[in-house]
N, CA, C and O atoms as CSV, one atom per row, in Angstrom:
chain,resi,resn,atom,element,x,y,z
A,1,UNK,N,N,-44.467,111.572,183.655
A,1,UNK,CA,C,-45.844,112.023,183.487
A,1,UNK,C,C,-45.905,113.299,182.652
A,1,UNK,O,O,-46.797,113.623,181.867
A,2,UNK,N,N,-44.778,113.969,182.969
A,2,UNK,CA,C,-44.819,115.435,181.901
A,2,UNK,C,C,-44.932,115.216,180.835
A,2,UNK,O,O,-45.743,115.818,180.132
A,3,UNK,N,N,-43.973,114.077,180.305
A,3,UNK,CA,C,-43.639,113.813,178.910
A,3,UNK,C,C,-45.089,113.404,178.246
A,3,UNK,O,O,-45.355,113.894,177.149
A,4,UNK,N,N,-45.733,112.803,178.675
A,4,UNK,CA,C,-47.134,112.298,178.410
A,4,UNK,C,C,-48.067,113.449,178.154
A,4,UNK,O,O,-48.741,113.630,177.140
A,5,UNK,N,N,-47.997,114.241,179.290
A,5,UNK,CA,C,-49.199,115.728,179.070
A,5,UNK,C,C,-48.630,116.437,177.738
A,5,UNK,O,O,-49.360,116.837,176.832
A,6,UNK,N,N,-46.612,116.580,177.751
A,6,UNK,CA,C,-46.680,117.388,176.085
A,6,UNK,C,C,-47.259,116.649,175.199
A,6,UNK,O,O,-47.938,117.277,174.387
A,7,UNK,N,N,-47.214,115.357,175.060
A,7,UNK,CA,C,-47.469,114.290,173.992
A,7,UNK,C,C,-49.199,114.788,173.392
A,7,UNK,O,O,-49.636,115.060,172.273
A,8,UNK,N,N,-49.775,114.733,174.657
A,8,UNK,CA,C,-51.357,115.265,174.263
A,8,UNK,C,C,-51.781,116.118,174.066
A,8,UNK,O,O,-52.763,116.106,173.324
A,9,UNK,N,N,-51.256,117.471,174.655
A,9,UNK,CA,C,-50.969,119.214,174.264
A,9,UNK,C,C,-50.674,119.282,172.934
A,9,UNK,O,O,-51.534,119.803,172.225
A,10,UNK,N,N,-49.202,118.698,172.173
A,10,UNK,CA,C,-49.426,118.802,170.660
A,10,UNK,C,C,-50.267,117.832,169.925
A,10,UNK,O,O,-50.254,118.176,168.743
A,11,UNK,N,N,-50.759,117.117,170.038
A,11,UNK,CA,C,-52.040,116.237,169.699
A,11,UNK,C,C,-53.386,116.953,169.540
A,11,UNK,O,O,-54.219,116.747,168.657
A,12,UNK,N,N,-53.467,118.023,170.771
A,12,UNK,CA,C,-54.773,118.729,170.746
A,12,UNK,C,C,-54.135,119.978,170.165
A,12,UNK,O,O,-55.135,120.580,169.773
A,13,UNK,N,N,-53.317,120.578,169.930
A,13,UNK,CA,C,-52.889,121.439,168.548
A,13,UNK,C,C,-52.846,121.468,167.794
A,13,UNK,O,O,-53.018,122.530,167.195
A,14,UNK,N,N,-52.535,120.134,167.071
A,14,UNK,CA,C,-52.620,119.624,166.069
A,14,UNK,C,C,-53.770,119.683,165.691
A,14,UNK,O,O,-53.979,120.740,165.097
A,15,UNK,N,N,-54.666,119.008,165.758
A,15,UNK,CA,C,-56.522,118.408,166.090
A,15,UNK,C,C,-56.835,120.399,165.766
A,15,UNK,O,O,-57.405,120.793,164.749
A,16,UNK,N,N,-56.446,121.109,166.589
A,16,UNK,CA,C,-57.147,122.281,166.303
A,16,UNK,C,C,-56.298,123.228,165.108
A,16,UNK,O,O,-56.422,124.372,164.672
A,17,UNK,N,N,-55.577,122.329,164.905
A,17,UNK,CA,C,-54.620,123.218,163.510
A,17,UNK,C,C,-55.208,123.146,162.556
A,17,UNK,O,O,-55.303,124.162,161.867
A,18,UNK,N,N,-55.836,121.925,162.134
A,18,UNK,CA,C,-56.598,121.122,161.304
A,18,UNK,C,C,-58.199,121.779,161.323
A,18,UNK,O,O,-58.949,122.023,160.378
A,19,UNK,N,N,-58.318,121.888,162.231
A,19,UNK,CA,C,-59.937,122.316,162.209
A,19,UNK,C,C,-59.474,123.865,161.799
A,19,UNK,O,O,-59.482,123.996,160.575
A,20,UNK,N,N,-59.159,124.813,162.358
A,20,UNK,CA,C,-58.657,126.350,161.922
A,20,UNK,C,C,-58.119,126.240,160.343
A,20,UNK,O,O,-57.780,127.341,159.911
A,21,UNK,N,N,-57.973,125.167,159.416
A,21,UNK,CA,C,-57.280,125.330,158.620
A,21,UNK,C,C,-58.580,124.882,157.652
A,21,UNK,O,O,-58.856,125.391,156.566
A,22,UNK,N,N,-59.241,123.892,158.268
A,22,UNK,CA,C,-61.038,124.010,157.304
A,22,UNK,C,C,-61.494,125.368,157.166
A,22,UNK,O,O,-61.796,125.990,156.148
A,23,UNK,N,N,-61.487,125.776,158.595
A,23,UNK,CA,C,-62.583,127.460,158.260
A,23,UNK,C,C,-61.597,128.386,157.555
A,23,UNK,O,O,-62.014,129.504,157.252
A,24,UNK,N,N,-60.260,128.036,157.238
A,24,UNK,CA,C,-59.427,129.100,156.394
A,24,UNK,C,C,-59.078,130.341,157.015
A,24,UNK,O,O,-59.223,131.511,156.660
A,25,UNK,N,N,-58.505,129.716,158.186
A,25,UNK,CA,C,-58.459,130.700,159.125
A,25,UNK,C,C,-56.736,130.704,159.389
A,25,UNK,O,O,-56.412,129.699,160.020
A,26,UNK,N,N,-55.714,131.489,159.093
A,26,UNK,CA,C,-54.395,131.994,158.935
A,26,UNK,C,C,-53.382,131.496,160.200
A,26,UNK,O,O,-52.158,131.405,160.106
A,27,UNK,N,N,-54.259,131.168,161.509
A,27,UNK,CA,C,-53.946,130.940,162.881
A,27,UNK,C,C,-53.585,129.719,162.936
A,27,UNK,O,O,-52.955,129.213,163.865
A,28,UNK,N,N,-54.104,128.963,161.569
A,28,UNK,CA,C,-53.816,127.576,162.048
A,28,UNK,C,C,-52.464,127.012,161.949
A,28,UNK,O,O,-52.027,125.961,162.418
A,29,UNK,N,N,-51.721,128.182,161.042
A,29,UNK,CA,C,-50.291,127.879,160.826
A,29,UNK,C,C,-49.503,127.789,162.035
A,29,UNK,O,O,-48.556,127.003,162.076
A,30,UNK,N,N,-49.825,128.571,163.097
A,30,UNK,CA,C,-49.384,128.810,164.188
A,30,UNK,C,C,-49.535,127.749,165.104
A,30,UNK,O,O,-48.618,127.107,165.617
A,31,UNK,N,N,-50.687,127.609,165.271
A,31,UNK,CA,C,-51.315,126.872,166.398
A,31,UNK,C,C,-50.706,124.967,165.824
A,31,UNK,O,O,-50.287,124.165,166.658
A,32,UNK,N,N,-50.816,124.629,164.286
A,32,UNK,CA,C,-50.079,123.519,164.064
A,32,UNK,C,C,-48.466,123.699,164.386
A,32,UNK,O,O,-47.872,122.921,165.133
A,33,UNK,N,N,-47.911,124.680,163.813
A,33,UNK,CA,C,-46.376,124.590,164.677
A,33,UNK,C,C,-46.044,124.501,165.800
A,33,UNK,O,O,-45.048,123.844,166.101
A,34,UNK,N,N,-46.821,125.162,166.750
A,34,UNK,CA,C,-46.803,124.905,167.837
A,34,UNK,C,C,-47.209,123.478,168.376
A,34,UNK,O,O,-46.929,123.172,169.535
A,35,UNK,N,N,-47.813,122.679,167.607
A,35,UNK,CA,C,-48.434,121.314,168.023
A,35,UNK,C,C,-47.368,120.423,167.919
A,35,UNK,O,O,-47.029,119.479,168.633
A,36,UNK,N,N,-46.750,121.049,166.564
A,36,UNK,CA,C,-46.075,119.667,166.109
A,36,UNK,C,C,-43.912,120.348,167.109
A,36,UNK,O,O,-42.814,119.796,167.036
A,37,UNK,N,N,-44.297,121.494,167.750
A,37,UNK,CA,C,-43.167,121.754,168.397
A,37,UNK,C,C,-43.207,120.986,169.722
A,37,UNK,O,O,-42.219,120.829,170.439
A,38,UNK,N,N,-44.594,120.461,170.019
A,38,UNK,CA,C,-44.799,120.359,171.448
A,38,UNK,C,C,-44.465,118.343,171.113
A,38,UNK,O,O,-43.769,117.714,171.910
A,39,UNK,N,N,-45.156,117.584,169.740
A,39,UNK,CA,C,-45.191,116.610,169.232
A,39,UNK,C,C,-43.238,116.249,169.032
A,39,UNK,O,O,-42.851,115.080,169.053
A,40,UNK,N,N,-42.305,117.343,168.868
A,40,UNK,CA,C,-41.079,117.011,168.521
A,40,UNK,C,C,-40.358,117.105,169.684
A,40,UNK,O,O,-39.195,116.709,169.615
A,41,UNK,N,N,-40.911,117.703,171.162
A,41,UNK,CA,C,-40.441,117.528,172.613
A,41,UNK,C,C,-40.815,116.165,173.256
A,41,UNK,O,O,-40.225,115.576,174.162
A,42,UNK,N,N,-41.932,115.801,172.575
A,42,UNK,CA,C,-42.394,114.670,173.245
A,42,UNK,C,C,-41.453,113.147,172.859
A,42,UNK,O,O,-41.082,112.195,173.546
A,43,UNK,N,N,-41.293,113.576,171.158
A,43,UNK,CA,C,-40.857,111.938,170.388
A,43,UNK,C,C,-39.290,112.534,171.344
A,43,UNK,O,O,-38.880,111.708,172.159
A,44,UNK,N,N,-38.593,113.686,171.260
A,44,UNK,CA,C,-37.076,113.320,171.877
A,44,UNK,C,C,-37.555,112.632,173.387
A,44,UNK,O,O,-36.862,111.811,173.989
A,45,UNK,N,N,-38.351,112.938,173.674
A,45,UNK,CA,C,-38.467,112.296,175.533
A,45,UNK,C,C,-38.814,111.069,175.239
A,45,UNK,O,O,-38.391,110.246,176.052
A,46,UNK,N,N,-39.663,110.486,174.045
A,46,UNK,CA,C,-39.573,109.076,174.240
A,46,UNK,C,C,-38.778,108.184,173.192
A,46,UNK,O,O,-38.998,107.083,172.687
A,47,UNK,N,N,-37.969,108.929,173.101
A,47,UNK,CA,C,-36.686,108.426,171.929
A,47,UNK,C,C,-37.358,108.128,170.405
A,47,UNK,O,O,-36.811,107.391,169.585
A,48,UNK,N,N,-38.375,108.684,170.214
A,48,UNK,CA,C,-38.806,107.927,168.836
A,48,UNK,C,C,-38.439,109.000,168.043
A,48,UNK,O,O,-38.960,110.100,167.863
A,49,UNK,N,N,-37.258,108.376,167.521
A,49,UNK,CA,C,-36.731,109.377,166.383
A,49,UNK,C,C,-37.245,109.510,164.997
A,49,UNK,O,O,-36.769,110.463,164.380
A,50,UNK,N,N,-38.197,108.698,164.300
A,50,UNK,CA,C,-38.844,108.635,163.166
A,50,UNK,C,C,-39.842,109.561,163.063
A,50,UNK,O,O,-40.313,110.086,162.054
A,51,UNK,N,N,-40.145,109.722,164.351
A,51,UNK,CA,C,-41.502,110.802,164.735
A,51,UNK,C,C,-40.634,112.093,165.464
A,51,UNK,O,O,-41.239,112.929,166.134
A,52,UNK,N,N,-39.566,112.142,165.315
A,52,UNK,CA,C,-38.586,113.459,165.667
A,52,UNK,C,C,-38.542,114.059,164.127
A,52,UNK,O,O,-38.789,115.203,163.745
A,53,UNK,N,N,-38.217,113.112,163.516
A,53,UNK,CA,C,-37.942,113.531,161.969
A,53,UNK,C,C,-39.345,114.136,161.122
A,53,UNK,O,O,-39.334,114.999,160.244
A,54,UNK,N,N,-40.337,113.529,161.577
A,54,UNK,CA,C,-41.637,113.916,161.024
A,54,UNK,C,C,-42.121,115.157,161.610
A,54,UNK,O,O,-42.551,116.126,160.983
A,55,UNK,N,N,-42.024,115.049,162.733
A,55,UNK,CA,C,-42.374,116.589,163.198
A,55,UNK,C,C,-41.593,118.189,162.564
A,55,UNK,O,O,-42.053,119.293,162.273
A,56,UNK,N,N,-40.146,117.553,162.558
A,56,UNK,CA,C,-39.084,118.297,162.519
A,56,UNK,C,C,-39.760,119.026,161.220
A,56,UNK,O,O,-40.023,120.226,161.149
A,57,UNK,N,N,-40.025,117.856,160.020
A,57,UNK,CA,C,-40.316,118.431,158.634
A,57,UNK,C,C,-41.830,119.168,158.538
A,57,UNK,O,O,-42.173,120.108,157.822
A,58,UNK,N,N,-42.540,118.464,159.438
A,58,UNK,CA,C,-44.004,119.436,159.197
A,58,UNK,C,C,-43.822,120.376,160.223
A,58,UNK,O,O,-44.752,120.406,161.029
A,59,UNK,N,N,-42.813,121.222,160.447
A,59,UNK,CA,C,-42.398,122.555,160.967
A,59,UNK,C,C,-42.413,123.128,159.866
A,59,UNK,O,O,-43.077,124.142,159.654
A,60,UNK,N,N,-41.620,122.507,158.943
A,60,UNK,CA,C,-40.866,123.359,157.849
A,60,UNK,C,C,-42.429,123.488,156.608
A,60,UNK,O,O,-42.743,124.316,155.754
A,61,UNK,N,N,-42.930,122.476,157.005
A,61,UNK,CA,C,-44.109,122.617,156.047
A,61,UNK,C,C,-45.087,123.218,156.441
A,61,UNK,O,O,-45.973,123.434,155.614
A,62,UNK,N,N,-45.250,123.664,157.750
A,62,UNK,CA,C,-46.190,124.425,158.524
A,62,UNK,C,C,-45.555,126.225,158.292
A,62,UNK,O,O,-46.444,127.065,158.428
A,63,UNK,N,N,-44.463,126.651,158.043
A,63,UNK,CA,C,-43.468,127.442,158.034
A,63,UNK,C,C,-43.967,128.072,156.223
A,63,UNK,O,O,-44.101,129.234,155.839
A,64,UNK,N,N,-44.164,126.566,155.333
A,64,UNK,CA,C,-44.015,126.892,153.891
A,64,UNK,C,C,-45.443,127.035,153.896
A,64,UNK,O,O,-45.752,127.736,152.933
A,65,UNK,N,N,-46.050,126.821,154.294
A,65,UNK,CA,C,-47.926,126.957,154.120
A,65,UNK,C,C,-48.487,128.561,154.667
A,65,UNK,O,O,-49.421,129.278,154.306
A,66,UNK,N,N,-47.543,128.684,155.582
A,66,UNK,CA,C,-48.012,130.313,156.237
A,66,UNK,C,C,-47.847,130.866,154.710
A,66,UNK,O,O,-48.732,131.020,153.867
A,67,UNK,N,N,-46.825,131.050,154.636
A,67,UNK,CA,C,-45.599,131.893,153.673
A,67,UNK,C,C,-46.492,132.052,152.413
A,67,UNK,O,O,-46.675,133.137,151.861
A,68,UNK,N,N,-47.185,130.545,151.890
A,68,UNK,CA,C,-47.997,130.465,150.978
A,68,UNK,C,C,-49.283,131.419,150.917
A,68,UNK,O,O,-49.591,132.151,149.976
A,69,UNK,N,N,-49.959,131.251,152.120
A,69,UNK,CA,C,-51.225,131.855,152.452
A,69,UNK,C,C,-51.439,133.409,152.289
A,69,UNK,O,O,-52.357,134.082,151.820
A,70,UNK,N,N,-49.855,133.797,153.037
A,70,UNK,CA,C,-49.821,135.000,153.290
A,70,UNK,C,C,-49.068,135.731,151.775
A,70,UNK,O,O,-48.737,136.917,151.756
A,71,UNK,N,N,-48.914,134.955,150.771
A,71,UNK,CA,C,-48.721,135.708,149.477
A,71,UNK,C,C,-49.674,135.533,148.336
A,71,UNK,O,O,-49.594,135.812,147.140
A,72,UNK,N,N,-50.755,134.893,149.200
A,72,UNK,CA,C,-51.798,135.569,148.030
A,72,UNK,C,C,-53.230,135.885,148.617
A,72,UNK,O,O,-54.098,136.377,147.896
């Protein structure tokens, strides 16, 4: 049942990474890493490694988008 509540915790991080990232708001970098950290606990608990790999990389792209934001 845990594994299920992270599954929807980064789902609704996600969902609000996305909306914070319309109003151009700097937080959303955060609040999506954190979604897709909670999204890459969930795929190892349910073995889906394709969606381990996807998360893994929109870390790194959540990581390269701050970096972006915050140099100009």
């Amino acid at each position: 049942m845990m594994i299920v509540i992270t599954g929807w915790i980064g789902t609704l991080m996600i969902l609000l990474g996305y909306y914070l990232n319309a109003k151009k708001k700097t937080s959303s970098w955060y609040i999506w890493f954190l979604g897709n950290m909670f999204m890459f606990i969930y795929s190892m608990g349910i073995q889906a490694f394709p969606q381990v790999a996807l998360a893994v990389v929109l870390m790194g792209l959540n990581i390269y988008g701050y970096i972006q934001w915050k140099n100009k």
